[in-house]
Backbone as CSV, one residue per row, in Angstrom:
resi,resn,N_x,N_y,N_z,CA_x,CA_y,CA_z,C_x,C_y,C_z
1,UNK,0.833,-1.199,0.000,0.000,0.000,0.000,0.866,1.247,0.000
2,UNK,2.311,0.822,0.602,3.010,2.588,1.206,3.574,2.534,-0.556
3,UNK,3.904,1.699,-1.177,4.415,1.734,-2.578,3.598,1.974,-3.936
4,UNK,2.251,1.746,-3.367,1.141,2.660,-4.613,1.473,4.108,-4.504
5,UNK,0.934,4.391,-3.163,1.056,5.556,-2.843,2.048,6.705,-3.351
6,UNK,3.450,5.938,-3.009,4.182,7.095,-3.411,3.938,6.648,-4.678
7,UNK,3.910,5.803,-5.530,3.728,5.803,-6.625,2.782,6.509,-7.653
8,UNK,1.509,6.580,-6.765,0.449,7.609,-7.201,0.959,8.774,-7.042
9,UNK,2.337,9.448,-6.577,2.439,11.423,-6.494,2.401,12.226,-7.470
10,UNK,2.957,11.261,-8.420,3.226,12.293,-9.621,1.741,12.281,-10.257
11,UNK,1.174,11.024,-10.445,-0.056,10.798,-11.279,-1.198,12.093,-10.754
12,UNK,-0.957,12.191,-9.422,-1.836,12.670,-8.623,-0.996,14.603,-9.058
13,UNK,-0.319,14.986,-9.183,0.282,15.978,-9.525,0.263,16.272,-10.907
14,UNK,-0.157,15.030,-12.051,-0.277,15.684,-13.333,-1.524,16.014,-13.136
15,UNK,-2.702,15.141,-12.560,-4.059,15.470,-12.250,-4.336,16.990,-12.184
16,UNK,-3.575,17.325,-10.933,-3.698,18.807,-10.401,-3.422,19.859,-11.902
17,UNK,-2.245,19.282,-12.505,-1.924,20.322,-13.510,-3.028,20.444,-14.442
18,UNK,-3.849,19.208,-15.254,-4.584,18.965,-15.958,-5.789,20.388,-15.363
19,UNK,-6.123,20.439,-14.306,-7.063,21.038,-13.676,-6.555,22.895,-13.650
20,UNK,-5.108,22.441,-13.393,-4.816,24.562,-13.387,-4.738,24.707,-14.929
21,UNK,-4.643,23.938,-15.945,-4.502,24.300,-17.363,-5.924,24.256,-17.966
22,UNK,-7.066,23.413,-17.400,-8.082,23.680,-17.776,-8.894,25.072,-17.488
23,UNK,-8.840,25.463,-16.311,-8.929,26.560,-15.739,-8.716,27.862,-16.039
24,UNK,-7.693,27.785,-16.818,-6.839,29.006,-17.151,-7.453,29.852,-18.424
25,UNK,-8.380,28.947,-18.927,-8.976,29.221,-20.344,-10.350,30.791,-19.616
26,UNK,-9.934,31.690,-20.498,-11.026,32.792,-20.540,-11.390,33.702,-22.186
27,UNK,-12.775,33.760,-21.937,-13.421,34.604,-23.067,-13.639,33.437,-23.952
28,UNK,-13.412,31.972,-23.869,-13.770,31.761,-25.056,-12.708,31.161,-25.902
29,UNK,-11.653,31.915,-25.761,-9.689,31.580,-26.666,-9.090,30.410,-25.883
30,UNK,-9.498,29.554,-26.338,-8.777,28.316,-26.773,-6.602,28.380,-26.830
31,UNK,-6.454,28.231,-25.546,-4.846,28.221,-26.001,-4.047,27.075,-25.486
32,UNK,-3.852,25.969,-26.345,-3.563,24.867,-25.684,-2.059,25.137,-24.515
33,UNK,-1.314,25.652,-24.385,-0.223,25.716,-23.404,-0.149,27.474,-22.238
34,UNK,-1.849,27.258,-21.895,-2.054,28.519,-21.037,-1.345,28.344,-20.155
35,UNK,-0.353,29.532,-19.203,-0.088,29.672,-17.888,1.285,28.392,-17.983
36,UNK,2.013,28.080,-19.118,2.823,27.450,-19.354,3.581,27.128,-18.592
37,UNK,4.341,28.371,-18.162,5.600,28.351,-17.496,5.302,28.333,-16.014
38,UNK,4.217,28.905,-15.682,3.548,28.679,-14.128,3.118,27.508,-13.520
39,UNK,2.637,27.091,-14.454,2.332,25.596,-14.772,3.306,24.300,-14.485
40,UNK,4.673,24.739,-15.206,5.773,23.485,-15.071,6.292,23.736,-14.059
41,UNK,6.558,24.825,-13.953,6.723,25.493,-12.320,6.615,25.089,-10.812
42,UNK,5.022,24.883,-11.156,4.451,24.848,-9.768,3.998,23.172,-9.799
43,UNK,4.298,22.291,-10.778,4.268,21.013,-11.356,5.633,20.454,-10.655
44,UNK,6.916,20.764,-10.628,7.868,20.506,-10.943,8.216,20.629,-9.311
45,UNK,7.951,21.908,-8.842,8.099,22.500,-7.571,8.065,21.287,-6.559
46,UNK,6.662,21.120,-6.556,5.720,20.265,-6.266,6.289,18.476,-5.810
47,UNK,6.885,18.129,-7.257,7.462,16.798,-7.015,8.474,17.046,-6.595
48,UNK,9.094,17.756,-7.159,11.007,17.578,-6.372,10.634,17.882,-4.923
49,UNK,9.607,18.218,-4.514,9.668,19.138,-2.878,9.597,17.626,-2.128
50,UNK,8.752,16.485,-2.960,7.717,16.156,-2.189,8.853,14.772,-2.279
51,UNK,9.468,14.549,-3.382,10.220,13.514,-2.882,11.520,13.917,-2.075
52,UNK,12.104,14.799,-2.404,13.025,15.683,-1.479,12.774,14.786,-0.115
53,UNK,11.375,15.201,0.228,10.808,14.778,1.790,10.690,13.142,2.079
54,UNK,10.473,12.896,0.844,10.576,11.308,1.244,11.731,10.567,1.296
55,UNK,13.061,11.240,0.416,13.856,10.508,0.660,14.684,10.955,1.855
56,UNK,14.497,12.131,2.532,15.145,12.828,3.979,14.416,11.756,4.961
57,UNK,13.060,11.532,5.054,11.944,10.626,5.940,13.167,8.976,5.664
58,UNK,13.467,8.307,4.421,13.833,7.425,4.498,14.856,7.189,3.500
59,UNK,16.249,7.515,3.838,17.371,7.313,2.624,17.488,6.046,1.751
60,UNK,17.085,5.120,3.054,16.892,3.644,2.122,16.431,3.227,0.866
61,UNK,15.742,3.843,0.447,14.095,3.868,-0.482,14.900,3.943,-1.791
62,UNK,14.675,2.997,-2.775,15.455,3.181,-3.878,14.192,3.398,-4.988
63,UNK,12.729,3.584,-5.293,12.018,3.910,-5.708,12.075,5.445,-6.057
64,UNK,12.551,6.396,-5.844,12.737,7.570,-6.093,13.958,8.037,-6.183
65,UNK,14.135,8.368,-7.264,15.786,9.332,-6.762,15.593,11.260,-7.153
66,UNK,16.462,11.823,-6.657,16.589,13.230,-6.955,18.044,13.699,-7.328
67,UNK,18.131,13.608,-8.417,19.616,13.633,-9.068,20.239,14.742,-9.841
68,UNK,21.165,15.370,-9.054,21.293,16.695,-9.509,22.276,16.573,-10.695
69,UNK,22.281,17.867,-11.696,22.536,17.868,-13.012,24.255,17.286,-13.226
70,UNK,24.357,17.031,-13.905,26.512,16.617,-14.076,26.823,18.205,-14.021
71,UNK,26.419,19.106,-14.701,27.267,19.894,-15.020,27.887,21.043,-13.293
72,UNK,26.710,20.550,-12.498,26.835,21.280,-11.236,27.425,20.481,-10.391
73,UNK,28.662,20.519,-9.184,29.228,20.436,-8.208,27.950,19.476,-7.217
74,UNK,28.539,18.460,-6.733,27.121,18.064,-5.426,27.645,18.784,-4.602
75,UNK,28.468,19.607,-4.377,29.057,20.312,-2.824,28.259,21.404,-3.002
76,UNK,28.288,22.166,-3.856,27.403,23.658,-4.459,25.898,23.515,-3.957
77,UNK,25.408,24.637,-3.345,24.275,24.381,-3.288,22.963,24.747,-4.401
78,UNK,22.168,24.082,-4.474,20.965,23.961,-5.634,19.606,24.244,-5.313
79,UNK,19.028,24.635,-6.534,17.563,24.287,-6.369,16.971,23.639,-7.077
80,UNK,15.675,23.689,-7.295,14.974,22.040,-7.466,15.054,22.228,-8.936
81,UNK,15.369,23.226,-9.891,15.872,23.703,-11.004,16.943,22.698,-11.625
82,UNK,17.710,22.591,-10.550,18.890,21.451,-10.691,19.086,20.541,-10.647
83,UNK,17.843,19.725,-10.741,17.596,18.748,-10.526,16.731,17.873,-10.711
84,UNK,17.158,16.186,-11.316,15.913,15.455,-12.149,15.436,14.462,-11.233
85,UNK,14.284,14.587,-11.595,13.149,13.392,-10.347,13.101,12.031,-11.316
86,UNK,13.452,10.833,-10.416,13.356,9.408,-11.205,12.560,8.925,-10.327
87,UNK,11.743,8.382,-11.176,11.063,6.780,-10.735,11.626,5.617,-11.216
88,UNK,11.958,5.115,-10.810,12.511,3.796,-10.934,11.592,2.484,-11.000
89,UNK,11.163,2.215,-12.387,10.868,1.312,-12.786,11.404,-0.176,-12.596
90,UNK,12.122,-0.269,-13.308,13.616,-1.403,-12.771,14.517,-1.064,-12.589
91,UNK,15.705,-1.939,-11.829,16.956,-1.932,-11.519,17.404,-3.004,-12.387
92,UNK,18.353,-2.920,-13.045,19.311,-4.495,-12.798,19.844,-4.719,-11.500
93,UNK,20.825,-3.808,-11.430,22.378,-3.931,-10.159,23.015,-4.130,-11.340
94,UNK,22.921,-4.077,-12.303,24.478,-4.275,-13.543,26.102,-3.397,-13.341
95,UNK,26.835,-3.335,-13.189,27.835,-2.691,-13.044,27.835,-1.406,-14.457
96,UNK,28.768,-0.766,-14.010,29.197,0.522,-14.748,27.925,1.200,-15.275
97,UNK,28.329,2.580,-15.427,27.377,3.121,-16.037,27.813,4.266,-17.238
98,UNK,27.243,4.531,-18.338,28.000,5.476,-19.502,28.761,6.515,-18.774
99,UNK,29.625,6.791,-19.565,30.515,8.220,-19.724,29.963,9.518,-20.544
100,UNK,30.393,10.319,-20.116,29.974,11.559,-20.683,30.290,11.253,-22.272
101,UNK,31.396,10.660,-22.811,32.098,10.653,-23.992,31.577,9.235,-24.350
102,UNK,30.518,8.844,-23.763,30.342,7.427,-25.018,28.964,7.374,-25.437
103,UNK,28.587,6.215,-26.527,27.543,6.503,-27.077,26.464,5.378,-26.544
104,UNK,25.220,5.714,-26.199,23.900,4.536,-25.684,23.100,4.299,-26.913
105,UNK,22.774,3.205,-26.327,21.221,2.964,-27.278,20.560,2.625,-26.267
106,UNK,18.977,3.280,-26.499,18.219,3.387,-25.400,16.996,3.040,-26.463
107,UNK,15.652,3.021,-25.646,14.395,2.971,-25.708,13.483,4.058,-25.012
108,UNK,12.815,5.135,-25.453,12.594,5.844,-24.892,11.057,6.643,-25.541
109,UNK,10.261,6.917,-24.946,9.101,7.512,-24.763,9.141,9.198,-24.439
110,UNK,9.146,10.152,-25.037,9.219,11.100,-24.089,7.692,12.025,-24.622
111,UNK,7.159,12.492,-23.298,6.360,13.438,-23.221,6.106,14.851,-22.762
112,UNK,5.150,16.140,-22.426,4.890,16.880,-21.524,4.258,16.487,-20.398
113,UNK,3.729,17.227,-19.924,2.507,17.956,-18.968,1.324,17.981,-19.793
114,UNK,-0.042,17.460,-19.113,-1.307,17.402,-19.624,-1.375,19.084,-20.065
115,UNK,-1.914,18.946,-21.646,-2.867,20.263,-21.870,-4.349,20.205,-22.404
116,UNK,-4.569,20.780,-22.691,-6.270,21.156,-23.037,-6.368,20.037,-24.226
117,UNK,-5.552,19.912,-25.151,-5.959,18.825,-26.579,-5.244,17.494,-25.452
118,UNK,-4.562,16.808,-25.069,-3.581,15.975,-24.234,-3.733,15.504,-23.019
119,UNK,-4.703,15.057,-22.852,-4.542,14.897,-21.297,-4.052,14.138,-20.604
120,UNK,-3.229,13.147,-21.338,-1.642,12.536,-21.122,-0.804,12.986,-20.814
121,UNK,-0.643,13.994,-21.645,0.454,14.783,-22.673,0.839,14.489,-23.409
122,UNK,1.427,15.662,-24.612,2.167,15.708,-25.382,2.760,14.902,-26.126
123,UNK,3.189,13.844,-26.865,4.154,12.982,-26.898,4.981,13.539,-28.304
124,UNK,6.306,14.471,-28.129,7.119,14.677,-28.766,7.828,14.133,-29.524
125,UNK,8.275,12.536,-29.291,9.557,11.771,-29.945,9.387,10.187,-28.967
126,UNK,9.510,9.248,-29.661,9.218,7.720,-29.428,10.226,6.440,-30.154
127,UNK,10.468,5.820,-28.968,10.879,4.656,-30.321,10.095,3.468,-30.006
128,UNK,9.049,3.543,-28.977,8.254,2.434,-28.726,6.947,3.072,-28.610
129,UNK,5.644,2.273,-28.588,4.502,2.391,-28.710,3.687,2.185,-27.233
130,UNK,2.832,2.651,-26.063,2.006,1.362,-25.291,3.318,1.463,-24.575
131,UNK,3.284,0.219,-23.683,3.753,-0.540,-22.753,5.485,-0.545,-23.520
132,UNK,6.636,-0.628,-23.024,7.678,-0.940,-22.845,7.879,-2.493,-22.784
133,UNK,8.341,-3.211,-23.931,8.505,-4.802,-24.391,9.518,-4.817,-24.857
134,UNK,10.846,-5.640,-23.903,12.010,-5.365,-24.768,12.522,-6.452,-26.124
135,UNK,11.702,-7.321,-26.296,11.262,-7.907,-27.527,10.746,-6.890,-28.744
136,UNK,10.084,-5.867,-28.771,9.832,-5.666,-29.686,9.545,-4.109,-29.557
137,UNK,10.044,-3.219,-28.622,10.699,-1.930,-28.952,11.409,-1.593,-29.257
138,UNK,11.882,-0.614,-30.200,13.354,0.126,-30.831,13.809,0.387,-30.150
139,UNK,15.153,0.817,-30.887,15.757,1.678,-29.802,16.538,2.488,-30.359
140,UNK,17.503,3.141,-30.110,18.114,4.428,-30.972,19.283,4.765,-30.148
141,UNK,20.186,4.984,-31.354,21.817,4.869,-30.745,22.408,7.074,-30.743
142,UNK,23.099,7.266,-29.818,23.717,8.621,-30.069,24.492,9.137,-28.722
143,UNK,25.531,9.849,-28.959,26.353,10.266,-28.020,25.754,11.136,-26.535
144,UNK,26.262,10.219,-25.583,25.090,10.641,-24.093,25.390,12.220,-24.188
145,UNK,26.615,13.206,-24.903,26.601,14.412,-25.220,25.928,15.221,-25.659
146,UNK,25.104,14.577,-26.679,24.754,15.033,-27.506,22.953,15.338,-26.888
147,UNK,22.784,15.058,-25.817,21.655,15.365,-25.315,21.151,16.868,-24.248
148,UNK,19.865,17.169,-23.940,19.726,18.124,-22.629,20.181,17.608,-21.734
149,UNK,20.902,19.186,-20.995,21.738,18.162,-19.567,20.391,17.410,-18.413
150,UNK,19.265,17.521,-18.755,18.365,16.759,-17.975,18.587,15.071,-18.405
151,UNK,18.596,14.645,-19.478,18.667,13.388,-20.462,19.762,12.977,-19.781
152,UNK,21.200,13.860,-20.034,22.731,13.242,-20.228,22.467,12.708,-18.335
153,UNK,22.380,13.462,-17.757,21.851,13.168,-16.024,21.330,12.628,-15.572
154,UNK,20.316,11.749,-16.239,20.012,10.193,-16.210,21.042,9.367,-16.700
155,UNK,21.241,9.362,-17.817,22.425,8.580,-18.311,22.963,7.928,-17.741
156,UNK,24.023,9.062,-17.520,24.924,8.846,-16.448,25.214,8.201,-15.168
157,UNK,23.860,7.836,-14.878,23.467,7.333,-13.597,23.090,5.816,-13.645
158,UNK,22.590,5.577,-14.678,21.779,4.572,-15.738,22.929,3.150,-15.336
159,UNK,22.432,2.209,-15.727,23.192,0.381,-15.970,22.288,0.303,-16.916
160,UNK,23.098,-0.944,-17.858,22.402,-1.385,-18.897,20.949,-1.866,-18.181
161,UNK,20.049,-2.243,-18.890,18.974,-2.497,-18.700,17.850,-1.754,-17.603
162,UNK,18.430,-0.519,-17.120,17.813,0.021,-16.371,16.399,0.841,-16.946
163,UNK,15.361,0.433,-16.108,13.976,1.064,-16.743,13.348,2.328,-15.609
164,UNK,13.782,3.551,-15.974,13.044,4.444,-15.167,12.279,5.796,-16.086
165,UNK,11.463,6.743,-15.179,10.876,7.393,-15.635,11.172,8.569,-15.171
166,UNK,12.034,9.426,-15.768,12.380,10.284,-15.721,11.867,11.677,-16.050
167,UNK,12.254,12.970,-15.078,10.815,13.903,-14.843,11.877,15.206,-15.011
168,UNK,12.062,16.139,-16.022,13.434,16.853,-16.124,13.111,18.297,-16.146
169,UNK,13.360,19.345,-14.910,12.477,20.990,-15.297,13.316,21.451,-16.109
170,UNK,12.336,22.259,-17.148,12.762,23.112,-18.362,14.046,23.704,-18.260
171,UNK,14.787,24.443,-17.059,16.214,24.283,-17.235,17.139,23.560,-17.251
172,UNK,16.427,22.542,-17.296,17.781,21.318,-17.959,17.191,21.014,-19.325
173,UNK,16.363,21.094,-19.776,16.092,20.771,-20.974,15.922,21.733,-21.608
174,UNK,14.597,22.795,-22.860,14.783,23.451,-23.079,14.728,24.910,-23.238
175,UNK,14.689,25.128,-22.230,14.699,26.187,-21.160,13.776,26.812,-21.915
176,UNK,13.995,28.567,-21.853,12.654,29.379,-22.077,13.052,29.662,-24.028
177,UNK,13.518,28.411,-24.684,13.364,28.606,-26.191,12.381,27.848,-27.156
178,UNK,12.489,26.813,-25.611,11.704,25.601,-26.800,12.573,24.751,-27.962
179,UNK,12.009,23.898,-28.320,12.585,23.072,-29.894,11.666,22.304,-30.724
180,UNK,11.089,22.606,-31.641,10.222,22.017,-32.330,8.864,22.003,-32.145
181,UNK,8.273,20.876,-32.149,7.167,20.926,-30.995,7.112,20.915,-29.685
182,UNK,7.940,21.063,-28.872,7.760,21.380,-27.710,8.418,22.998,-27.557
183,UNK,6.907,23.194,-26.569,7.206,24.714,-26.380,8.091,25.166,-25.232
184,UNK,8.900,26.774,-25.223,9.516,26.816,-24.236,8.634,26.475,-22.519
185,UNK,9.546,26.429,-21.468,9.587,26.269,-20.349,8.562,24.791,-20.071
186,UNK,9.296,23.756,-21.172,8.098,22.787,-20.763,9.178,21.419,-20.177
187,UNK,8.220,21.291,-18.671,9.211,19.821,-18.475,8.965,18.810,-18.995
188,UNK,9.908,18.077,-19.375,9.926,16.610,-20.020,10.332,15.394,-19.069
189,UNK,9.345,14.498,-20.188,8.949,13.653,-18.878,9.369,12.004,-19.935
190,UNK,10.710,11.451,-19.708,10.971,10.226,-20.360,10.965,9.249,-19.739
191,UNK,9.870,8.123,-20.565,9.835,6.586,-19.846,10.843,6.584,-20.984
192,UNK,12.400,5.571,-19.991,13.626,5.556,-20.713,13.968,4.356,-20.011
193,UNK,14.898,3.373,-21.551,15.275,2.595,-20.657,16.665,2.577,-21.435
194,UNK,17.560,2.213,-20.620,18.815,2.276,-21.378,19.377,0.676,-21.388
195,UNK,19.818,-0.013,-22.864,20.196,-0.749,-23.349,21.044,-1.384,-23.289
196,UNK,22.670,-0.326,-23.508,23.347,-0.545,-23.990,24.549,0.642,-24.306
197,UNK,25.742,0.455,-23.620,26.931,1.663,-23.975,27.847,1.574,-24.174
198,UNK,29.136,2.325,-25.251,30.046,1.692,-25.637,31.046,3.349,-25.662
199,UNK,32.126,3.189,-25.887,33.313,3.937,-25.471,33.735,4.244,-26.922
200,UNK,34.205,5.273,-27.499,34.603,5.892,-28.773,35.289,5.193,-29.206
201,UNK,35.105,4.479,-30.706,36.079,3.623,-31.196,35.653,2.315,-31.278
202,UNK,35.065,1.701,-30.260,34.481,0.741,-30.531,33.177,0.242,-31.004
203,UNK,32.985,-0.631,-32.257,32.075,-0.816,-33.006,31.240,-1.652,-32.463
204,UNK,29.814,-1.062,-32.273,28.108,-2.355,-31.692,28.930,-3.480,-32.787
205,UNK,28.451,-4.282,-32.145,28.243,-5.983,-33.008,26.420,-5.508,-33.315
């Protein structure tokens, strides 16, 4: 029961958002990403605060992590800006984990925050469909560099076969510019699982 629970926070926190973005609508104008940035904000705030508290209540707890960015010092002090919220789907325990300088192949899902057309969210970029089947999801190879320092900051942390769900605020990803279809100040939210990593020079079989 104590492991639904925390498991329900976030679900229970996109809920809330779904509700301040429905809300936000006046006169009539239709704007699917109202109150955007207030929104990921007070979304984001919200979880990092709340597991913050759970893992101070119990360090043991390997269901949550709060993992601050590579590019910042852990001695330096931070805010929740700096930092990506995991759920931890699976573990292996596999040894090592990528380098800044090598390349993964992963499986990965990534989305927003519920809006007015979405009440999922968003879904930006995919290499699997549904449910996570490692029989018969893609996966996609590229330098852990070459990502937002929210992404590379999982990575990094990552063992092969590790399955978590990763929750990244807009300043680690893409801050107040946006890229493509996703608009600025929006957090991203990747069911990711990482595969597989290899060191410059050496060729996948």
């Amino acid at each position: 029961m104590k492991k639904y629970r925390i498991t329900a926070l976030a679900m229970i926190l996109l809920s809330l958002t779904v509700a301040m973005v429905s809300c936000s609508e006046e006169d009539n104008t239709v704007e699917e990403y109202a109150n955007w940035q207030a929104t990921n904000e007070n979304f984001f705030n919200h979880l990092s605060d709340s597991v913050k508290a759970l893992l101070e209540a119990d360090p043991t707890r390997t269901d949550w992590k709060r993992l601050k960015t590579w590019s910042k010092s852990e001695e330096t002090a931070g805010t929740n800006a700096d930092y990506i919220i995991v759920h931890v789907e699976k573990e292996t325990g596999a040894s090592g984990s990528p380098l800044y300088t090598d390349t993964v192949s992963v499986s990965y899902t990534g989305r927003l925050l519920p809006s007015l057309s979405y009440p999922a969210g968003y879904v930006f970029d995919r290499t699997f469909y549904g449910e996570y089947d490692p029989e018969t999801s893609a996966t996609t190879d590229f330098p852990v560099s070459d990502r937002v320092d929210g992404f590379t900051t999982a990575l990094l942390k990552m063992s092969r076969g590790d399955h978590w769900k990763v929750y990244i605020p807009y300043q680690l990803g893409y801050r107040n510019a946006g890229n493509g279809s996703i608009p600025a100040y929006s957090t991203l939210i990747f069911d990711l699982v990482l595969t597989d990593f290899w060191s410059p020079g050496i060729v996948k079989e």
